[in-house]
Each structure stands twice: as C-alpha cells, then as structure tokens.
C-alpha positions in Angstrom: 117.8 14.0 45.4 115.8 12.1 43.1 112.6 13.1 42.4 109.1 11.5 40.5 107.3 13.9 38.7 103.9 12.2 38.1 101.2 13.2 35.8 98.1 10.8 37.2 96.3 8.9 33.7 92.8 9.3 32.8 90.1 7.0 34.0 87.7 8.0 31.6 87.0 5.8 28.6 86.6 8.9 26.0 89.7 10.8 27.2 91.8 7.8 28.7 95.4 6.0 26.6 95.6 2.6 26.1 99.1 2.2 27.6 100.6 2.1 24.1 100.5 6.1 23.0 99.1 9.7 24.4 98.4 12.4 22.0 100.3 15.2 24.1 103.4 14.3 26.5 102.9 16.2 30.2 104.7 20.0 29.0 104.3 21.4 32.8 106.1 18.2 33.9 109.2 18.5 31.5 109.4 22.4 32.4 109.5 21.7 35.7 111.7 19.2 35.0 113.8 22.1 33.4 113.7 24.2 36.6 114.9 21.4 39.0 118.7 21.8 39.4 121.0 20.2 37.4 122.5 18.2 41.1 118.8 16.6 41.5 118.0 13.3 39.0 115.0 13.4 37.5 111.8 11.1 36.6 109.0 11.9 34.7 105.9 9.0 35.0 103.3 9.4 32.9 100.4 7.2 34.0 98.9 6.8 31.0 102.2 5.2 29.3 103.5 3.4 32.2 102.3 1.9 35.5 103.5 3.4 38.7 106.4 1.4 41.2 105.0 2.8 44.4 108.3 0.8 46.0 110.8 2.9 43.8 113.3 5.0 46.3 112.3 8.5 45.5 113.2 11.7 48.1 110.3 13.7 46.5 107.6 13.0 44.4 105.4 16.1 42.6 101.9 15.5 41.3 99.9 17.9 38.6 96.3 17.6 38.7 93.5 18.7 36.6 90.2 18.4 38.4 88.9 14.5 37.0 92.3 13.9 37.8 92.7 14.9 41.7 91.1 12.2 42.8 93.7 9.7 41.3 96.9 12.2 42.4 95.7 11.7 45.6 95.7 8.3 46.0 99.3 8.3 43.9 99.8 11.0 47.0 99.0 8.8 50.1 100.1 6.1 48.9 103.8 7.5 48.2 103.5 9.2 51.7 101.9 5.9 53.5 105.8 5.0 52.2 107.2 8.1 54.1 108.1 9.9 50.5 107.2 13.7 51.0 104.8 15.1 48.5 104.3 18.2 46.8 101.0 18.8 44.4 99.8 21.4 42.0 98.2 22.4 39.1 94.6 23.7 38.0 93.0 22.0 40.8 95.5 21.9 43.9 95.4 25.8 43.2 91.8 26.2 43.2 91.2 24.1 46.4 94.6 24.4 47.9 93.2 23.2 51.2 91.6 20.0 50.1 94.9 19.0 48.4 97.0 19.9 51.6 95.6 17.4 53.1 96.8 14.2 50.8 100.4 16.7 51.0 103.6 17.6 52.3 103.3 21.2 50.7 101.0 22.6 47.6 102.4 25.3 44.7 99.5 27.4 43.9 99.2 28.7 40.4 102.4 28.5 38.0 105.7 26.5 39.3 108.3 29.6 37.7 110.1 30.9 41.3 108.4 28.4 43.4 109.6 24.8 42.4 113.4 26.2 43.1 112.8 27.4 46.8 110.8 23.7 47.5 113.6 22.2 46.4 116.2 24.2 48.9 113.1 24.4 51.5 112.9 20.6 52.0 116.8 20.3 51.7 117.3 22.1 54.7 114.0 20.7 56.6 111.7 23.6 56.4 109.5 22.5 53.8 106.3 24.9 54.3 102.7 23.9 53.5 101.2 26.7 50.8 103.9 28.2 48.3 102.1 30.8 45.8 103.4 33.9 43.8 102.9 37.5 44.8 102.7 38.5 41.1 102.5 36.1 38.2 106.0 35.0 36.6 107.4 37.0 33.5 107.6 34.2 30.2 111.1 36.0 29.3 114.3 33.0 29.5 111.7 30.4 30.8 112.9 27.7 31.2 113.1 24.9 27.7 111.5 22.2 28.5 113.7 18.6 29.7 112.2 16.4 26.1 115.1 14.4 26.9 112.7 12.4 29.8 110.0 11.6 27.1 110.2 8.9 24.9 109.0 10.5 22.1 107.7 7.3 20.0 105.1 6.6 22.5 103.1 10.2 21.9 101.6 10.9 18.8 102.2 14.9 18.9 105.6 14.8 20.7 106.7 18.5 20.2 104.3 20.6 22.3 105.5 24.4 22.6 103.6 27.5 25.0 104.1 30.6 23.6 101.6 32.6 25.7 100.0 32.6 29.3 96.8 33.9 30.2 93.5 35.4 28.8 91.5 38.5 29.3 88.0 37.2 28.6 86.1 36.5 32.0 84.0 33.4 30.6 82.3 31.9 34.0 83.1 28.2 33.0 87.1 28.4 32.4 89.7 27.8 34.6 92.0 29.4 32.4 91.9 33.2 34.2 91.7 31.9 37.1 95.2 30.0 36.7 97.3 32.2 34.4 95.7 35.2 35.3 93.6 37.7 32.8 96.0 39.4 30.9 98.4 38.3 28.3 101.4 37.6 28.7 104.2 36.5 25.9 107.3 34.9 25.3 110.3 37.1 22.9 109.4 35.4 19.3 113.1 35.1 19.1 113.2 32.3 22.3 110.6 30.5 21.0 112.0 30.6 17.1 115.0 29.1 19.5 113.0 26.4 20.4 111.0 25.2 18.2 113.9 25.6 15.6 115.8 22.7 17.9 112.8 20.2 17.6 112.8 17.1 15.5 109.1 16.6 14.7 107.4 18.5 11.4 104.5 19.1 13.5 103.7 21.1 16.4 101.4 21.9 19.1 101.3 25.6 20.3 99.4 24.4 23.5 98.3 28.6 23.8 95.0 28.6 25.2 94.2 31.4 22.2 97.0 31.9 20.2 96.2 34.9 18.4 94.4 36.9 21.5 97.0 39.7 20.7 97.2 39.9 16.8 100.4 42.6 17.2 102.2 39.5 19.0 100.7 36.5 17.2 101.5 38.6 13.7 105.4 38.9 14.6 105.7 35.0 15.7 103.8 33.8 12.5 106.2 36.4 10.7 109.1 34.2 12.2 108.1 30.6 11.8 107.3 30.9 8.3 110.8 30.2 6.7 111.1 26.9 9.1 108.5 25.5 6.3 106.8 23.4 9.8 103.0 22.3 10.1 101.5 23.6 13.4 98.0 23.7 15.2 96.5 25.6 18.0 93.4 26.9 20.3 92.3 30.3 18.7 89.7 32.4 18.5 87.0 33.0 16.1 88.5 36.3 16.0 91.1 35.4 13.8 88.6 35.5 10.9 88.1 39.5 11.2 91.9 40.5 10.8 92.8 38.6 7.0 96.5 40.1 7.8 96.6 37.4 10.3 94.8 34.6 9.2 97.3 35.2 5.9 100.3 34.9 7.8 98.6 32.5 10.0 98.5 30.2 6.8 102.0 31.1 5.8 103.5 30.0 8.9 102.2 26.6 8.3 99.0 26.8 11.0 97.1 23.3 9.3 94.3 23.7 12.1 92.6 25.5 15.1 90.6 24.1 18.1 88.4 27.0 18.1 85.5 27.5 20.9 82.3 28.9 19.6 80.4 27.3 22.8 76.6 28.0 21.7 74.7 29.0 19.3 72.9 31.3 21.6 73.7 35.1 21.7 72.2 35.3 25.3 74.2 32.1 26.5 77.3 33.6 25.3 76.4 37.0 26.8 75.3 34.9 29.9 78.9 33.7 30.5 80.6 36.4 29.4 81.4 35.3 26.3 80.0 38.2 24.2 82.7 38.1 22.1 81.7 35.6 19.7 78.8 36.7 17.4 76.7 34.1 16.4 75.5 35.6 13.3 79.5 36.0 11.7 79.8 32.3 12.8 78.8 30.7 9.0 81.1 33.8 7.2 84.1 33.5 9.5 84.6 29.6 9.2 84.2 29.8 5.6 87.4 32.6 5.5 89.5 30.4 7.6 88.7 27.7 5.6 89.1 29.6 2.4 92.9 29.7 3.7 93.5 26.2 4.1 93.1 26.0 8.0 91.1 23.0 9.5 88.9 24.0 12.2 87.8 21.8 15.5 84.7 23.6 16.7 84.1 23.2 20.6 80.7 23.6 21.8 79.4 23.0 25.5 75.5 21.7 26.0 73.6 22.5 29.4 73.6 27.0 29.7 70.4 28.4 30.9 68.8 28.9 27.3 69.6 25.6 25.9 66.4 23.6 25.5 66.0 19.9 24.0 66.7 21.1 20.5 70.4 22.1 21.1 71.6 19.3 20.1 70.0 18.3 16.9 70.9 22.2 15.9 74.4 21.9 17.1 74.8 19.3 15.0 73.4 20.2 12.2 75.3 23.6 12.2 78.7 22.1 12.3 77.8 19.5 9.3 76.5 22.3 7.4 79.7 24.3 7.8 81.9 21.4 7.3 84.0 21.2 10.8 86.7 19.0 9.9 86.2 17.9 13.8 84.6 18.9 16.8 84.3 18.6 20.8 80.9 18.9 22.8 81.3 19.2 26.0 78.1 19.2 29.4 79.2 22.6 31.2 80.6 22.1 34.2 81.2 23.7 37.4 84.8 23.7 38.1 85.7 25.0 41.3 87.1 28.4 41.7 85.5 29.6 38.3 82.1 31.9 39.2 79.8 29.5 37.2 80.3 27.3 40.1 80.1 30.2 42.5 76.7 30.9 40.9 75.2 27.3 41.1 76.3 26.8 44.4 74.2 29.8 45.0 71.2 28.6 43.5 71.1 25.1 44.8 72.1 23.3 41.6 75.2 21.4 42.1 73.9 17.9 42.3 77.5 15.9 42.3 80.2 17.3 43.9 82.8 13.7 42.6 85.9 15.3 40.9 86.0 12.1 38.8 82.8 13.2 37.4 84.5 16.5 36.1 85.3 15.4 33.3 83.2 17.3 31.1 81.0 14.5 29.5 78.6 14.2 32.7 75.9 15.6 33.7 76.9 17.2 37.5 74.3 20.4 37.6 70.7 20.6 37.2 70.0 21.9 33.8 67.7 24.7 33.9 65.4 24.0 30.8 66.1 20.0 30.8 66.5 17.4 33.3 69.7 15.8 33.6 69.4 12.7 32.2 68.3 14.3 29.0 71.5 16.9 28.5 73.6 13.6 28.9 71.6 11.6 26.4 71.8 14.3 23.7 75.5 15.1 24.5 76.1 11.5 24.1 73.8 11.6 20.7 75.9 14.4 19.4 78.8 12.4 19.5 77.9 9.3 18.3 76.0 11.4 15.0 78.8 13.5 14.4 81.7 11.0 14.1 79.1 8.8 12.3 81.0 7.1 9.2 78.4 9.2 6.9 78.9 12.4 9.1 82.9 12.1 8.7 82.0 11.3 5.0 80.4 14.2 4.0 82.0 16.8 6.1 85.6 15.6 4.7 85.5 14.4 1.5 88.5 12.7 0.0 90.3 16.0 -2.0 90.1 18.3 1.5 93.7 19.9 2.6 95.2 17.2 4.9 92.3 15.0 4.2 94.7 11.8 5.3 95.3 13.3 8.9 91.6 14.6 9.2 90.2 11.1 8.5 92.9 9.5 10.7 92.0 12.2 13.4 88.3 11.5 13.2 88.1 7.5 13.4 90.6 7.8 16.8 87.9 10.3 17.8 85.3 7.5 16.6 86.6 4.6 17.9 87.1 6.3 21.7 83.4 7.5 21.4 82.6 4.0 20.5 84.4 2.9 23.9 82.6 5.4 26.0 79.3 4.1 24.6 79.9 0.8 24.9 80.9 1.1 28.8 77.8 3.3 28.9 75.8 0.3 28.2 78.1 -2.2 30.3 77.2 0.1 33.4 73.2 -0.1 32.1 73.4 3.7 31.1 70.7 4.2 28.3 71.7 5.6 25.6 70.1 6.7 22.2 70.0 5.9 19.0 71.6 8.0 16.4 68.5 9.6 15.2 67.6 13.4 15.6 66.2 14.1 18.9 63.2 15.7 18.9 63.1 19.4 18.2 
C-alpha cells in the first residue's frame, strides 16, 4: 500500500510556519513511519512545510491531531474520504473524544500507536478494518521502534534531531493532557537504545521531546552519565526539581543540557495546590533558577494566566518575576480546558465553558470565564505579557551580550518577537483591542 501520514499545520499566527522552516519535524509521524512494514511505501506531509495534493493516489491516509489542530485533520479527513481514501486518526485529541473523530473516520487509535498501527495495517488488508483500536495496557518503550528521519528533509526544520526518551508522568495537574495520554507513571527507554540513537544522528543539537526529563533522577542520572562523552548540546522540558538534587543538575550540565523549558505555572501557592501542582514551591522559585543558572543551563519559564486566584495584577507580577530572575525566554499561556483533563470536567460543572471551538484551543484565548477577571481582560494582559517581555529592552536586559549561548538566546528571542509581533498585528486586523506595553494596573 501506500500510505500519507499527515500532520495538519497550524492556523494560528503565534504558533503557525511560514512554509519555509518548522522548529520540530512530526516525531510520532516518523515512528509510525517506523512501525509500518517495510512492503508498505511511505509519505510523511507536513502541512506546515508543504501544501496538501488531495488528488494524490493513496490506499490509506493517517492523521495526528492535537486539539487546535482537529478541526483542520478533519477537513484533511473528509476531504480524502469524499475521494474514497479510508482514514485512520489519532493523537491527543482523537483519544480524548474518540467518538467525535469517528465520525470524520474509517477507524481511530486511541492513546499510543506501539501494537496498534501494525494490526490496522493487516485489518484493512484483509477488509475488516474496525472502528476504535486502543491498548489494554500501555506499550513497554524497550526496542521501540527508531524513528524513519529518512522521510524529513532535514534543511527545512530548524531542530531536526528530536529524540523521546521517556513516556508519561505521575503528577495529576487538572490542565495537562499529558496523564491522560501516556498514562501516570514513568516509563523509560534502556539508556543503551537511546545512546544507539542519538549516537547515529548528524545534528550537534538535540531535542529530548520528554515531557520532564529528569521526573526519575535514578534514570535521568544514568542517561546524562551516558551522553556525556558524545560532547552534544541538548535541551529539554524539566522540572524545577532538578534544582534540589546538585548530583543531577552536575551531570545534567556535563552531558551538554544548554536549556530547559521548565513549567512553574503561577506564582500562587494555592493555584498550584488548586491544580495539583503542589510540587512546585513558590518560595524556592528565586534560589532554584539561580542554581540552574549557576551551571550554565538556560531556562524557558512557562507560566499559564486565568486559575481561580489570579486577579488583574498577575500579569504585571509575572512579568516582573521572570525579568528579575533573568529567564533567558518564556511562554504564558490562558489555561485552557482541554477535553478529557478534569479542569475541564470541573468547568463544565460549574457553567464556565464559554467556547467550545477546538480552533480556539490554542492556548492564547480566552475560552472559560475567569473567576476574578472578565474575559476580555485575562486576554489583554496575556497579550501585554508578551508583547513586554520580548520587548527589545526586556530581551536586552535579561540577556546581555557575555550570557552562555548568548548568540542562540538572542536569535531564539527575536523569532519569538517577531511571531508575537504577527499575532498582534492580526489582532488589530480582526479589530481586537489590544494594549499598550505599559504595566497594567496593580
């Protein structure tokens, strides 16, 4: 057979390509790439590089969606189907709502592809393709499958060698998908498979795409052990707690980690307790970012806007926090009520889901009624937090010229600029208002 694996592009102006380069290529595509038989050709189309030939002579096309993104798999769905290709979707989204995405579908893989991708494959072969395929028992990461990188072309991404090392995550925080997906333990790969692969990559850089890296330090400790003779640069998601184990944050450093996306959410003890979160102490926040820092590892500080106890000050001390600390970058995001998480459970409950459009899950729009705000002014501050953080002074002052890496941390910051700048300007093409870059009041 030949079969289209499609990963749908963004349509949102701070998170979509510009048809020239992505930042990541589509990893869960080029695994399951790696799990189709070797008898079957393979395609992968990456929306966001290349447009889509709807007329192209495919016997099965598979779809991965994210939320923002079902809306446009489905219409990449019907309109293959309207052609009488069959379709199979999955993903963080056809897994949450398997029903919903049945229905623009010949058949739907529910949580992670290992063990089910190969029985679609013989099921539609022999005719009996079934609707719902779904594990009994999550997949073991032992001889998984290395990804097909041959189906990239790597000049059009600018982090081309992404690697997973780890699957799920035992924290229950109400707003993540994560646990939901990959369930809420951790699992591992053998450090030896993936010294294997990452030794066979070309790049000097990589992306361990772990949603923590280090959420078991025994584990993280004997891969970092590992990678540090292959002298490579590397960057991750983590958690704060890195900063209370100096064993691993050492070898951490040695291995060549130059950064961590690391998600300190709010500044707000009972926000974090709120949404299970409890975790993170706010009042080691200041101490532990200066010891990873101390160690030469950049830091990109997420924080969401919009819990119960935020009032109209969080942003302005958001802010203000990670300029003080020097964050060499950071990500707000307006919590949002993806479906099958229990924050979304709980609104639901109380009556405050006021847009239900998966486009508008995108995590920088306003879809709930805030508790202590209204929603017009959680969006207006998110979008003020943005356009003062990546402010040429703000980047100025948290990075300095003499920083570690300062050439990739500036080039890093004015992408991160100049696709804030888009956003705001189609913000005011569409009539939006949208503030001036001076504090909000406190």
């Amino acid at each position: 057979m030949k079969i289209a694996l499609v990963a749908p592009a963004w349509h949102d102006p701070l998170w979509e390509s510009e048809q020239e380069k992505a930042i990541f290529p589509p990893l869960n595509l080029i695994t399951l790439a790696a799990l189709t038989p070797a008898e079957h050709e393979v395609v992968v189309l990456d929306e966001s590089l290349t447009s889509i030939d709807f007329d192209e002579k495919y016997d099965l096309v598979g779809i991965s969606a994210m939320t923002a993104l079902a809306p446009r798999a489905y219409e990449i769905a019907d309109a293959f189907r309207r052609r009488g290709v069959p379709v199979v979707l999955g993903g963080m989204h056809p897994s949450a709502l398997p029903e919903e995405a049945k229905a623009h579908a010949d058949a739907v893989v529910i949580g992670e592809a290992e063990g089910q991708w190969p029985r679609v494959l013989e099921d539609l072969k022999s005719g009996n393709l079934k609707p719902f395929y779904r594990h009994t028992e999550v997949p073991p990461l032992e001889n998984m499958a290395v990804p097909r990188r041959d189906l990239l072309c790597r000049s059009r991404y600018l982090v081309p060698d992404t690697v997973q090392t780890t699957r799920g995550c035992p924290f229950a925080c109400s707003f993540c998908t994560v646990s939901q997906f990959f369930g809420h333990k951790f699992r591992f790969r053998p450090v030896e498979e993936v010294l294997r692969e990452v030794q066979a990559l070309e790049g000097e850089v990589i992306a361990f795409v772990d949603d923590n890296i280090i959420g078991n330090p025994v584990y993280a400790k004997r891969l970092f052990q590992a990678l540090a003779p292959l002298k490579i640069k590397w960057f991750s998601q983590g958690s704060l707690n890195i900063a209370r184990d100096e064993e691993l944050l050492r070898l951490a450093a040695a291995s060549g980690c130059i950064g961590l996306f690391i998600g300190f959410e709010s500044l707000s003890p009972s926000n974090l307790k709120a949404v299970g979160k409890a975790v993170n102490r706010v009042e080691e926040y200041r101490a532990a970012i200066k010891k990873i820092h101390d160690f030469g590892i950049a830091i990109e500080g997420a924080f969401i806007f919009g819990f119960d106890d935020d009032d109209e000050g969080i942003f302005e001390r958001t802010v203000k926090f990670a300029q003080e600390n020097r964050l060499e970058a950071a990500q707000f995001g307006i919590l949002t009520p993806f479906p099958g998480t229990p924050l979304r459970a709980q609104l639901e409950k109380e009556g405050r889901i006021i847009n239900s459009d998966w486009r508008e899950y995108t995590i920088n729009k306003v879809v709930f009624e805030p508790k202590r705000m209204s929603p017009r002014t959680l969006q207006e501050g998110f979008n003020w937090a943005w356009q003062e953080f990546y402010s040429l002074g703000s980047i100025s002052r948290r990075l300095g010229l003499v920083k570690k890496h300062a050439s990739i941390l500036w080039a890093l910051n004015l992408n991160i600029r100049k696709r804030f700048n888009h956003f705001a300007e189609r913000l005011r093409t569409a009539g939006l208002s949208f503030p001036s870059p001076s504090p909000l009041k406190q």
